[in-house]
C-alpha positions in Angstrom: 110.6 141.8 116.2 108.9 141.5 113.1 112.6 140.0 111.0 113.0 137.7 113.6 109.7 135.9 113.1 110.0 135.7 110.0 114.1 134.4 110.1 112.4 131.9 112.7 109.5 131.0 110.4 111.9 130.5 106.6 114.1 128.4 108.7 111.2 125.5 110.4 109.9 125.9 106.1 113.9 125.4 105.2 114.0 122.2 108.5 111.0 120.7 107.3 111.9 120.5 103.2 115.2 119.1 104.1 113.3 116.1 106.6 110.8 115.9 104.1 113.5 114.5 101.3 115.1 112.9 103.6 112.1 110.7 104.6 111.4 110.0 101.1 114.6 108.8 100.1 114.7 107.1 102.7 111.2 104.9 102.3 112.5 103.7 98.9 115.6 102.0 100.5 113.7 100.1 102.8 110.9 98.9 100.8 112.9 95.6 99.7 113.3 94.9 103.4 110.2 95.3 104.2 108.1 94.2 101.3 108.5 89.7 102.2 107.1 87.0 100.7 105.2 86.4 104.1 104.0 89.9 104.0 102.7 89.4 100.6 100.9 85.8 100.9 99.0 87.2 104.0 98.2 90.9 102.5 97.1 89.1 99.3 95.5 86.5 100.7 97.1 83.5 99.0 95.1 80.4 99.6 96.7 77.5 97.4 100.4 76.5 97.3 100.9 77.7 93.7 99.9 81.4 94.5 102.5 81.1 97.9 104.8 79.7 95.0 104.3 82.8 93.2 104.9 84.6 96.2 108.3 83.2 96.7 109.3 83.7 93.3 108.2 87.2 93.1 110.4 88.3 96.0 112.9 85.9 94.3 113.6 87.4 90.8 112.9 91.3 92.9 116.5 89.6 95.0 118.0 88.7 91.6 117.9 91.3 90.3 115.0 90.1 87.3 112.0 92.5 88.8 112.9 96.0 90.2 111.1 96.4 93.5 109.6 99.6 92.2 107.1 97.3 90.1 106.3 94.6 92.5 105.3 97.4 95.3 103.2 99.6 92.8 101.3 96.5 91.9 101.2 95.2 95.8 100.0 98.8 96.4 97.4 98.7 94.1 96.1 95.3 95.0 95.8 95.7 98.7 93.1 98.2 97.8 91.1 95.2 96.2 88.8 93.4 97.3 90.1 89.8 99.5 89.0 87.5 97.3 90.9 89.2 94.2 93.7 90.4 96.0 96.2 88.2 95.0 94.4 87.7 90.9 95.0 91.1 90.7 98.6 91.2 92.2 99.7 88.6 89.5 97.8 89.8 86.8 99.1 93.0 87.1 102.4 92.0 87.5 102.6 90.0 84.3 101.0 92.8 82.5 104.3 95.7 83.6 106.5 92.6 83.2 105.9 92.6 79.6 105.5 96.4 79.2 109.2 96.8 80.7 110.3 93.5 78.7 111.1 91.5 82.1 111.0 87.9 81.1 108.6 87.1 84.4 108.3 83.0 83.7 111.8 81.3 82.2 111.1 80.3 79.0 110.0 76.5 78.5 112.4 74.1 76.5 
């Protein structure tokens, strides 16, 4: 009785690692679906036309290829914790800053 509880009890530990990595693979796959430029302007709260400019060419350069998603949601991440007001200062702010740490070119260069 006792060997079958615990065969019973290593396999749910076994089922539930293997969902576990599953699920997190998973949640990296679909953040660039999920993670819009709508979603951003209203979770950041963008008021003017320039930072829903930003916005769109955020998500733009993450579509191109310019800005791995893995940087725009740690900073989006971080910024939602913020308060409203500076939600969005803090979004692009921080952006630019691990922009130029990973040498991403965020702003084309000006002739």
């Amino acid at each position: 009785m006792r060997t079958v509880i615990l065969r019973q009890l290593l396999f749910f530990v076994f089922l539930c690692c293997f969902a576990a990595t599953g699920f997190a693979q998973q949640r990296g796959n679909d953040v660039d679906k999920l993670l819009t430029a709508d979603i951003l302007k209203a979770r950041l709260f963008a008021k003017t036309l320039d930072e829903k400019r930003f916005c769109d060419y955020v998500i733009q350069k993450r579509d191109n290829g310019t800005i791995p998603s893995r940087l725009i949601y740690a900073v989006y991440e971080k910024a939602v914790t913020k308060d409203k007001g500076r939600r969005f200062a803090y979004f692009k702010y921080g952006l630019e800053i691990l922009c130029k740490r990973e040498g991403i070119a965020l702003y084309p260069p000006s002739p």
